[in-house]
Residue frames relative to the residue before (quaternion, step in Angstrom):
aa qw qx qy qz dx dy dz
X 1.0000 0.0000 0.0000 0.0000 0.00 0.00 0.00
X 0.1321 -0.8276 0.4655 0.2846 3.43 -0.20 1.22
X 0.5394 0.6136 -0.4263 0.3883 3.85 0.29 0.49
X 0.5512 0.3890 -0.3294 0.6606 3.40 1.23 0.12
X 0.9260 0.0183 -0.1591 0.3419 3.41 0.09 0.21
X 0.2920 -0.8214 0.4747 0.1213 3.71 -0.63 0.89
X 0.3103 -0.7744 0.5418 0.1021 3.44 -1.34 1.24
X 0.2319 -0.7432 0.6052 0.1658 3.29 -1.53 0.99
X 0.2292 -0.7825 0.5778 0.0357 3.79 -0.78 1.71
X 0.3985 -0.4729 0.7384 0.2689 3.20 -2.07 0.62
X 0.5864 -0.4554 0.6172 0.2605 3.25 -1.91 0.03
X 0.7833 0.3685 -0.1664 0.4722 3.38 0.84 -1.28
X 0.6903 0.5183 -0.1507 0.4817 3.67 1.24 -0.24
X 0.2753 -0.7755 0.5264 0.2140 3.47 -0.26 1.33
X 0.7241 0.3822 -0.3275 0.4716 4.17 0.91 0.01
X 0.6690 -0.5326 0.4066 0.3215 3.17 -1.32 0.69
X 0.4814 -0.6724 0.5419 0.1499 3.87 -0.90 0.87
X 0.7522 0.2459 0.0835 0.6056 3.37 0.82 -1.07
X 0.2384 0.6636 -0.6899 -0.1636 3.64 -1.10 -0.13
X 0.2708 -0.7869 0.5307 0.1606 4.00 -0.80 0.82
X 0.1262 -0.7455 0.6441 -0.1158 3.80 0.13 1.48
X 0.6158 0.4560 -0.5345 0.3565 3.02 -2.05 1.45
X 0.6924 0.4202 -0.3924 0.4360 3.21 0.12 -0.11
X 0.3298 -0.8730 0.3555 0.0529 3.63 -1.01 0.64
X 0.6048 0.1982 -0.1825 0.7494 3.08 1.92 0.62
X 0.8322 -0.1207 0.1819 0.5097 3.51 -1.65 -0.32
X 0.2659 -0.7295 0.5997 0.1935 2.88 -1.65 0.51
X 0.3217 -0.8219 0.3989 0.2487 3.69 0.36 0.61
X 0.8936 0.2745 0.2723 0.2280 2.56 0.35 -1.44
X 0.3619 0.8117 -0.4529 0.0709 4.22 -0.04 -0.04
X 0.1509 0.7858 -0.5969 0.0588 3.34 -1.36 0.56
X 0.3535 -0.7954 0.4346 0.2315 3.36 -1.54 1.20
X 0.6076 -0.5102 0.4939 0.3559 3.16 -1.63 -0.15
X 0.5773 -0.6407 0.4042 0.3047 3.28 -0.62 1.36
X 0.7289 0.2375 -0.4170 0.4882 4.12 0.89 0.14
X 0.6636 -0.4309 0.3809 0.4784 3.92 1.07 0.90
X 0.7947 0.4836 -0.3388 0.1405 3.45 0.07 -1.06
X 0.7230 0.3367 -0.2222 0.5608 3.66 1.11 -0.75
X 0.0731 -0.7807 0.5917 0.1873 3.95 -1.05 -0.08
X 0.1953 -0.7823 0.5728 0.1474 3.46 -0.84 0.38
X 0.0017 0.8440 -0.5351 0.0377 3.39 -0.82 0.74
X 0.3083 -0.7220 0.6021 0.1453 4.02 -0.95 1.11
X 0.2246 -0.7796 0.5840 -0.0266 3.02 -1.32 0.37
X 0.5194 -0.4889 0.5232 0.4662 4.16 -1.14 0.18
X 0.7413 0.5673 -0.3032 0.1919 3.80 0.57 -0.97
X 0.3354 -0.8575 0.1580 0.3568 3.00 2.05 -0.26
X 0.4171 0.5666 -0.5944 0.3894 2.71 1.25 1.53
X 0.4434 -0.6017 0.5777 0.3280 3.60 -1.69 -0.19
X 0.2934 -0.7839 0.5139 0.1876 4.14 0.13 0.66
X 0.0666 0.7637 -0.6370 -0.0810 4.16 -1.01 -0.14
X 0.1168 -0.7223 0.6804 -0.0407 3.60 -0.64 1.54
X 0.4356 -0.4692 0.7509 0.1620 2.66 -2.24 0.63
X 0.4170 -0.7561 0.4475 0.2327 3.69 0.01 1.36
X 0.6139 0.6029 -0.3218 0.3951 3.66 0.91 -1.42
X 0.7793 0.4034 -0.0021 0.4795 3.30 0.70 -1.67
X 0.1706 -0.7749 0.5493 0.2619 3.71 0.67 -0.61
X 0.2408 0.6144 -0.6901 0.2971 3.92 0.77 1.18
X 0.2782 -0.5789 0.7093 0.2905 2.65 -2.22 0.29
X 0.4637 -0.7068 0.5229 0.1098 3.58 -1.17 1.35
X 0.6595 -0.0621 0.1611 0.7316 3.66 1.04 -1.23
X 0.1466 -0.5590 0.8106 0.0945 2.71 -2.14 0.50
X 0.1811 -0.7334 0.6533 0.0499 3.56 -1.17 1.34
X 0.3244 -0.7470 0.5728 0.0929 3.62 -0.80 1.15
X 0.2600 0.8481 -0.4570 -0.0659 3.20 -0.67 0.65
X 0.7400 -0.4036 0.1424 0.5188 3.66 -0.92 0.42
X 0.7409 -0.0083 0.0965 0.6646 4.39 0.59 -0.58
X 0.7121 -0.6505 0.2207 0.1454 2.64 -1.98 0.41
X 0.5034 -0.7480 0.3719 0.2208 3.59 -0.46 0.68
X 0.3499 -0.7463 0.5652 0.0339 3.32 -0.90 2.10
X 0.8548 0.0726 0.1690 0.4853 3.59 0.37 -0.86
X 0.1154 -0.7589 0.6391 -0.0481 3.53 -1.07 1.67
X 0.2805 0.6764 -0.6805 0.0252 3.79 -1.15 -0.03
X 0.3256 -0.5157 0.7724 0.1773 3.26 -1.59 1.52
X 0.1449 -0.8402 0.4444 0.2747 2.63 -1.82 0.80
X 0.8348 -0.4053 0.1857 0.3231 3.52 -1.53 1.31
X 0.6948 0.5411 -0.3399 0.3302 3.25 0.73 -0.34
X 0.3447 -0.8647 0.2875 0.2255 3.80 0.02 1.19
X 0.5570 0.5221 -0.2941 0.5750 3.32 2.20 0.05
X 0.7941 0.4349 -0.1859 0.3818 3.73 1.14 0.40
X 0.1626 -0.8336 0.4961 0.1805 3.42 0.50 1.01
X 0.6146 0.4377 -0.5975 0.2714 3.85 -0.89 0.52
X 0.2314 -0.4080 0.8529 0.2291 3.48 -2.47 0.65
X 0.1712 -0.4793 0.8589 0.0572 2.50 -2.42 0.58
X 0.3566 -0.6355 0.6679 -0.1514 2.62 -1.31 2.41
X 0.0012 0.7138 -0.6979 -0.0588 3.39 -1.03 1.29
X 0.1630 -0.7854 0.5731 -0.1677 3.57 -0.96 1.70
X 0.8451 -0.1260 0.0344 0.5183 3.49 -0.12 1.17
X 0.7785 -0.1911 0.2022 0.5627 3.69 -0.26 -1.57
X 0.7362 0.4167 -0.2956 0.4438 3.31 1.24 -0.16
X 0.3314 -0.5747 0.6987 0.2679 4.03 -1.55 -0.13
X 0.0250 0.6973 -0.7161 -0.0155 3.54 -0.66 0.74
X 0.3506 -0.6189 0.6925 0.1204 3.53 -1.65 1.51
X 0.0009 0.7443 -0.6665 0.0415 3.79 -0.69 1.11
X 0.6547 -0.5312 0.5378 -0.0021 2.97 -1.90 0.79
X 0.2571 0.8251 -0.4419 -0.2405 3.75 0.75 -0.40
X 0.7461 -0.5728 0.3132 0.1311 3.16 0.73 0.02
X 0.6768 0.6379 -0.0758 0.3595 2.68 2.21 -0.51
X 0.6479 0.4190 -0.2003 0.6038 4.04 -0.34 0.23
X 0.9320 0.0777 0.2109 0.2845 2.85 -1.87 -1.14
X 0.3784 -0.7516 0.4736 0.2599 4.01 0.00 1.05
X 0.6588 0.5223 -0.2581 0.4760 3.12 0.70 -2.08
X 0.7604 0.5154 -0.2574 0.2998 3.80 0.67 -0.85
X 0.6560 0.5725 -0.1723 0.4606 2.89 1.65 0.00
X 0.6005 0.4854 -0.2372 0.5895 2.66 1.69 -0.74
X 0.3992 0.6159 -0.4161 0.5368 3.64 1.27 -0.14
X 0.7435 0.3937 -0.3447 0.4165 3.46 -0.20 -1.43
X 0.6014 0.6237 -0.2709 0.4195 3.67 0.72 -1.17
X 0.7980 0.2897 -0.1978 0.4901 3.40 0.47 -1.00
X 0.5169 0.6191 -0.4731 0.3545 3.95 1.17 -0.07
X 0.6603 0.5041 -0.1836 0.5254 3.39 1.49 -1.44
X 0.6583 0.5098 -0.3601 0.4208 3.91 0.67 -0.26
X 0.6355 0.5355 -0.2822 0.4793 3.12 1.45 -0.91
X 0.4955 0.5004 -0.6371 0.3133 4.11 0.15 0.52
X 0.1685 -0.7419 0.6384 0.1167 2.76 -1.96 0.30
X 0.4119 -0.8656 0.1904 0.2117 3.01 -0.76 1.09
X 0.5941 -0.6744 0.3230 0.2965 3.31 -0.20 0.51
X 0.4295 -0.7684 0.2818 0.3817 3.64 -0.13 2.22
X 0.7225 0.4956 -0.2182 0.4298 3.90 1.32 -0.63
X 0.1701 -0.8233 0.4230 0.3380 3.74 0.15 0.65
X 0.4170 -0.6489 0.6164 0.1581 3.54 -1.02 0.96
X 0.2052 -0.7705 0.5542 0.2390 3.31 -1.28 1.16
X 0.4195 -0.6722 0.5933 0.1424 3.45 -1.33 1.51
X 0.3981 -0.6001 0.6138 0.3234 3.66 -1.63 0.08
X 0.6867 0.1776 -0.2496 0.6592 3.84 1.60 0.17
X 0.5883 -0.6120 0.4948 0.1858 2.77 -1.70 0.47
X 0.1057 -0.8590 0.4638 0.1895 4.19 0.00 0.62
X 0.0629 0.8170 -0.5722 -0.0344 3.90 -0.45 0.41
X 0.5310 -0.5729 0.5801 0.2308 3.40 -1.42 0.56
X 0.2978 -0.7978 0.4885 0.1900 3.53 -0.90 0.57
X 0.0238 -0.9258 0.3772 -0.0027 3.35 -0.25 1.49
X 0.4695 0.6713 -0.4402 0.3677 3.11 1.46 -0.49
X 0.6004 -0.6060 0.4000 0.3351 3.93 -0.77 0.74
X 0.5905 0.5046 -0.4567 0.4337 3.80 0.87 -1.14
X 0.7493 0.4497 -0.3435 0.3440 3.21 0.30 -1.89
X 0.6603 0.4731 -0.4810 0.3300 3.85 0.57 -0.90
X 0.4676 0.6947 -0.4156 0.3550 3.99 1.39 -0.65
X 0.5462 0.6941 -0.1605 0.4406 3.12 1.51 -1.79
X 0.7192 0.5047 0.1337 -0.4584 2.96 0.41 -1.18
X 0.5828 -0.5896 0.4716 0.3004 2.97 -1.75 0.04
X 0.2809 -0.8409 0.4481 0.1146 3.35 -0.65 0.99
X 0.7690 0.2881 0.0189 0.5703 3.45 1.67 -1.20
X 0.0518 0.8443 -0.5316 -0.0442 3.23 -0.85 0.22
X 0.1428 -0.8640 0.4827 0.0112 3.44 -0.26 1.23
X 0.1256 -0.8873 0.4435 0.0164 3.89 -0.27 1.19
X 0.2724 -0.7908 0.5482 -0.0054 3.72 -0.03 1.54
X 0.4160 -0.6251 0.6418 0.1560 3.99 0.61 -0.12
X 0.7826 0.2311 -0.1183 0.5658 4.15 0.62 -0.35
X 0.6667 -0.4887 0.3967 0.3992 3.71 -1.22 0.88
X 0.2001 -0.6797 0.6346 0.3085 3.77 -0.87 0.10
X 0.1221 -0.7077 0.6314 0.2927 3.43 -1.30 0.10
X 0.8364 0.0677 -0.0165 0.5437 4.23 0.78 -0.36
X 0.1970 -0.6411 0.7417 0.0051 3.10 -1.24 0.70
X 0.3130 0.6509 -0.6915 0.0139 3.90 -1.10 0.63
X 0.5278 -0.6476 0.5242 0.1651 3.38 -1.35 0.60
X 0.4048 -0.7297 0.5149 0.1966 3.87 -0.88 0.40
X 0.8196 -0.3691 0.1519 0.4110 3.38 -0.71 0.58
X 0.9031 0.3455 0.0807 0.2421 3.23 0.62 -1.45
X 0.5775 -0.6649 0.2074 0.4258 2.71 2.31 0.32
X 0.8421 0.2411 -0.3583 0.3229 3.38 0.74 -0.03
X 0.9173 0.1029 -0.2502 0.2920 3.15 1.43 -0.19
X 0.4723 -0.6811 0.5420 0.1387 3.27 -0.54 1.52
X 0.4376 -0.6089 0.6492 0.1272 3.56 -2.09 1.22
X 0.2862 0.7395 -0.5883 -0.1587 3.54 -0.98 -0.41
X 0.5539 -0.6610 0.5008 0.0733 3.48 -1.82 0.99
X 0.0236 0.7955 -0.6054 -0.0101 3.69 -0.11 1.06
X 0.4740 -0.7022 0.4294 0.3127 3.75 -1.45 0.30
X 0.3042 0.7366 -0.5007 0.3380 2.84 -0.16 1.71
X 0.3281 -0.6770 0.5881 0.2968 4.03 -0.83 0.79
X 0.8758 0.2186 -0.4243 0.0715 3.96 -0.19 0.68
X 0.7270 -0.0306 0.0715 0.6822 3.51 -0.44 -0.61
X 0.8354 0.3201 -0.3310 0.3002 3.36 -0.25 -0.85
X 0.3752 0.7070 -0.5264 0.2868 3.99 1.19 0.27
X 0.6226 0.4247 -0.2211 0.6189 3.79 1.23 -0.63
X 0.3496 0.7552 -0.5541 0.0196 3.11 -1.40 1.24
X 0.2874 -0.8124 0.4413 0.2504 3.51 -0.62 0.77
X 0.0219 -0.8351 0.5421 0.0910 3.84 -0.76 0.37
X 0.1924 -0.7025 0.6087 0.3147 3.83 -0.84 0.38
X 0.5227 -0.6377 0.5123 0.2401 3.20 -1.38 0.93
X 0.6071 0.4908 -0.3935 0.4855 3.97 0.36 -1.03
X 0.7130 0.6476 -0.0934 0.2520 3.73 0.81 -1.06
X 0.0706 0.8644 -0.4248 -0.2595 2.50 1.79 -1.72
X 0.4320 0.6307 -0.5125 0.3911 3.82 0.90 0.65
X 0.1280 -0.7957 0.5872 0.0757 3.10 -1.64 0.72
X 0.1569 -0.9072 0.3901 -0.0125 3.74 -0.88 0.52
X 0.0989 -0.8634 0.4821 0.1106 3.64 -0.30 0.20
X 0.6912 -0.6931 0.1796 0.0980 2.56 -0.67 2.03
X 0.8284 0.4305 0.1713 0.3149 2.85 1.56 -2.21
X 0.0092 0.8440 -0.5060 -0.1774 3.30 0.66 -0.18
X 0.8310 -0.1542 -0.2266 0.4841 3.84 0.80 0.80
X 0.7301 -0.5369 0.2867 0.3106 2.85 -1.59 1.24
X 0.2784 -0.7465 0.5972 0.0927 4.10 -1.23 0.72
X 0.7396 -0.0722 0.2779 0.6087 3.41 1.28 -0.54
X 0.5229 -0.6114 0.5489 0.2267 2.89 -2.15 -0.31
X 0.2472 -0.8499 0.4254 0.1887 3.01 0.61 2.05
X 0.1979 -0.7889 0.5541 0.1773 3.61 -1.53 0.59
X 0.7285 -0.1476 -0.0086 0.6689 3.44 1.37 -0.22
X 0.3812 -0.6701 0.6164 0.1603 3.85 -1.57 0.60
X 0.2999 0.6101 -0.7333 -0.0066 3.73 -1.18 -0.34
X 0.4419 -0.6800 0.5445 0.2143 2.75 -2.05 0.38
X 0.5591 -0.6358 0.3327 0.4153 3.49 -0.75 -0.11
X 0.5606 -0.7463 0.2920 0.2087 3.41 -0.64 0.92
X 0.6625 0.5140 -0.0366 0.5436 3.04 1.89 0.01
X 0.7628 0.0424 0.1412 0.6296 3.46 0.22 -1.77
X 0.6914 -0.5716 0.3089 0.3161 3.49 -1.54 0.72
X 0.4390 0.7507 -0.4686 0.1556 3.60 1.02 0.56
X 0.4236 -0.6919 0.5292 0.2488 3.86 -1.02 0.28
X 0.2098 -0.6049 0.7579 0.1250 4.32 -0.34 0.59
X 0.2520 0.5238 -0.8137 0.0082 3.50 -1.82 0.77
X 0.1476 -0.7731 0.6155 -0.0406 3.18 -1.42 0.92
X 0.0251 -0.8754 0.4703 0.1092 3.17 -0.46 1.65
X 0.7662 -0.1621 -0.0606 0.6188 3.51 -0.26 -0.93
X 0.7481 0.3506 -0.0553 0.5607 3.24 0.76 -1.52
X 0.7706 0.4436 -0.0591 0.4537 3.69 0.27 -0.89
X 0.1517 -0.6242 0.7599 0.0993 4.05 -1.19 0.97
X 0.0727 0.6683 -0.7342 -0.0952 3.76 -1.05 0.63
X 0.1157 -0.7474 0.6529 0.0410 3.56 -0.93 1.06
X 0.5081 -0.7481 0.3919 -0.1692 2.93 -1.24 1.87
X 0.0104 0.7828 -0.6054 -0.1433 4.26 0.15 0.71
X 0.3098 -0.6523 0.6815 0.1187 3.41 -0.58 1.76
X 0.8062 0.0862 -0.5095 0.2880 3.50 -0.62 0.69
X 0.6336 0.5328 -0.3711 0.4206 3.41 0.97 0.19
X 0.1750 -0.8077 0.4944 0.2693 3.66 1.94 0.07
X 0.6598 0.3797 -0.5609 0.3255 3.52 -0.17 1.24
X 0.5013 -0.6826 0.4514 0.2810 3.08 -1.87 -0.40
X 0.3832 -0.8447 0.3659 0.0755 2.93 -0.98 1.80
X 0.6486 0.3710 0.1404 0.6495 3.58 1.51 -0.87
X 0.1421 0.6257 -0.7582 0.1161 3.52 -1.37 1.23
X 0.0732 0.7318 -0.6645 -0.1323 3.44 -0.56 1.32
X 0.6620 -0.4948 0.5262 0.2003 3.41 -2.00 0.46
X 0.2450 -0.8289 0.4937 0.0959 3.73 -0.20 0.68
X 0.3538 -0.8255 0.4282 0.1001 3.18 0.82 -1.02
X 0.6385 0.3768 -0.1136 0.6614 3.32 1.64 -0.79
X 0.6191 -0.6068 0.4787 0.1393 2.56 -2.16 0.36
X 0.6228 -0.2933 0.1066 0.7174 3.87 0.75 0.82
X 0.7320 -0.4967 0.4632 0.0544 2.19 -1.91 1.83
X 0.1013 -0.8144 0.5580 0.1232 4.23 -0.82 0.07
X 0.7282 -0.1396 0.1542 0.6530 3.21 0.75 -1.04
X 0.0986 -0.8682 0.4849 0.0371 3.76 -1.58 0.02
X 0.0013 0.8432 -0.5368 0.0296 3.62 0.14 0.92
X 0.0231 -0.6049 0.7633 0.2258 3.60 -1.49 0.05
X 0.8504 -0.3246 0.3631 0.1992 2.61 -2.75 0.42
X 0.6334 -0.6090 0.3973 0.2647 3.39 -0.77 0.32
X 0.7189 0.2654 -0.1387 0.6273 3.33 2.03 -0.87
X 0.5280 -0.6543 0.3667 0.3984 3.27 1.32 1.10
X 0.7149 0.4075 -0.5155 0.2390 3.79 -0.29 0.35
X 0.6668 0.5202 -0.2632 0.4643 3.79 1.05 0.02
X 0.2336 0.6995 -0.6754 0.0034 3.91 -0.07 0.41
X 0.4493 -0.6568 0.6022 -0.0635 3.18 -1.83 0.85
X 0.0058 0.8655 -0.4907 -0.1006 3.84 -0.19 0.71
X 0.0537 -0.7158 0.6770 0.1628 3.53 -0.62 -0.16
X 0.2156 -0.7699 0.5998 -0.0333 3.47 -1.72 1.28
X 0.6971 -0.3477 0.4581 0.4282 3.24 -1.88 0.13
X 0.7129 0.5278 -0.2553 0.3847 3.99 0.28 -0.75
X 0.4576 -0.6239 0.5198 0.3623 3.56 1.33 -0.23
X 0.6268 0.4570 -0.5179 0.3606 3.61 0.79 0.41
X 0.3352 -0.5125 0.7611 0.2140 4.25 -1.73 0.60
X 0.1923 0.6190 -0.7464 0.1507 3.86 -1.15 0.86
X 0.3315 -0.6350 0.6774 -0.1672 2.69 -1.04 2.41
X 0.0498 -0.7222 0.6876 0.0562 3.35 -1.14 1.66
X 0.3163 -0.4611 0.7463 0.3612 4.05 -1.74 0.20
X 0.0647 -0.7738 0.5346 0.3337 3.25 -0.89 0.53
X 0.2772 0.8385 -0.3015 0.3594 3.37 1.53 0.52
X 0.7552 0.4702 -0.0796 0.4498 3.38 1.52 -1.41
X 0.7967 0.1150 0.2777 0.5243 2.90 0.70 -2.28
X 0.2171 -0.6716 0.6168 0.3484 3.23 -1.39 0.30
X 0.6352 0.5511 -0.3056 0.4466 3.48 1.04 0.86
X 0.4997 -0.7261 0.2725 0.3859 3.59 -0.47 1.32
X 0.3869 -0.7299 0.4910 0.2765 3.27 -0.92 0.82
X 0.8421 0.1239 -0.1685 0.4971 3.36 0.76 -0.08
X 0.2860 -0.7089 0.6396 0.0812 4.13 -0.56 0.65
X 0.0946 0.6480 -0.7553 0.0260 3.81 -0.92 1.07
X 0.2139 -0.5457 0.8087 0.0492 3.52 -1.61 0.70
């Protein structure tokens, strides 16, 4: 069943390198570890998987309460945690994986807030995980939105990470730092029906991608720099280049529309 399991390809090889078996419904979801070596992947069955990319083992299986819309490890190579978005909530987990000393790092970055003697109102709710399983699990954080999520992605640097809830206003976009446990909204009025966020991998810019339309965002200049033209019928997914000047969409229509963002607000290239 090719929806229960996902395949890692060569360019130069017409067969699959890898095939990652176990899961038991949809696969939502996948992301790597910023050194290649582990992958994490979500699923309808409500579990969270962890491979050894090389090998295609499964290391752990994380159980959780429903199924799972949206994974990102985050990018930073000096910080072990994914954030697992799971119904109404984003849980910050621990996997557990690699480096000891690095774990214990990650562990002690998140223990190490303090809370502020005034409480600050948030647009989520932030909790420590205490319940013993989940710390086994673990999960360290847990972040409660009250509304379905649809994405979580993380920003360069590890601490702060976007996530996408279903909802038509301002408050469907939000950005939170993780060391901080603060949260914020970006907007102050709704552009659309966001379908996915990322940041740039480089410079302070913000990607939002609604149905039709990417507006990209200078987050310290709070404005908008950039309206590209999709062409398609809802957005699906959305990635940029590694040197920030290429981003790439993929749609409901079956169409991939590759922008320069150097040239055009229009895709230089259209695959079907």
């Amino acid at each position: 069943m090719p929806f229960l399991r996902f395949l890692c390809y060569s360019p130069h090889l017409p067969v699959p390198l890898q095939v990652y078996r176990g899961h038991t419904s949809l696969v939502r979801c996948i992301s790597l570890s910023p050194t290649g070596q582990w992958l994490a992947s979500g699923s309808d069955d409500g579990t969270v998987k962890l491979w050894e990319v090389s090998t295609a083992r499964c290391v752990r299986t994380l159980p959780l309460a429903a199924a799972v819309k949206s994974i990102a490890w985050n990018p930073n190579p000096s910080i072990c945690l994914v954030a697992v978005a799971v119904e109404h909530t984003v849980l910050l987990v621990n996997p557990g994986l690699g480096d000891k000393l690095l774990c214990g790092a990650t562990d002690q970055l998140l223990e190490g807030h303090v809370a502020p003697e005034e409480g600050r109102l948030q647009p989520v709710t932030w909790e420590e995980a205490t319940e013993e399983e989940e710390r086994r699990l673990g999960v360290r954080l847990r972040l409660s939105f009250g509304k379905p999520l649809k994405q979580v992605a993380w920003h360069g640097k590890g601490d702060y990470f976007a996530t996408v809830v279903s909802d038509n206003s301002h408050l469907q976009v939000l950005i939170h730092q993780a060391s901080k446990r603060w949260s914020q909204v970006p907007f102050r009025r709704s552009t659309g029906q966001v379908q996915r966020v990322l940041f740039h991998p480089l410079r302070p810019f913000f990607f939002v991608a609604t149905q039709r339309f990417v507006r990209i965002y200078h987050l310290l200049k709070q404005e908008l720099t950039k309206k590209l033209l999709t062409n398609c019928k809802w957005v699906s997914s959305m990635a940029v280049h590694p040197g920030g000047d290429n981003l790439i969409c993929g749609s409901y229509d079956s169409r991939l529309v590759w922008f320069d963002l150097d040239l055009s607000t229009k895709p230089y290239r259209v695959l079907r």
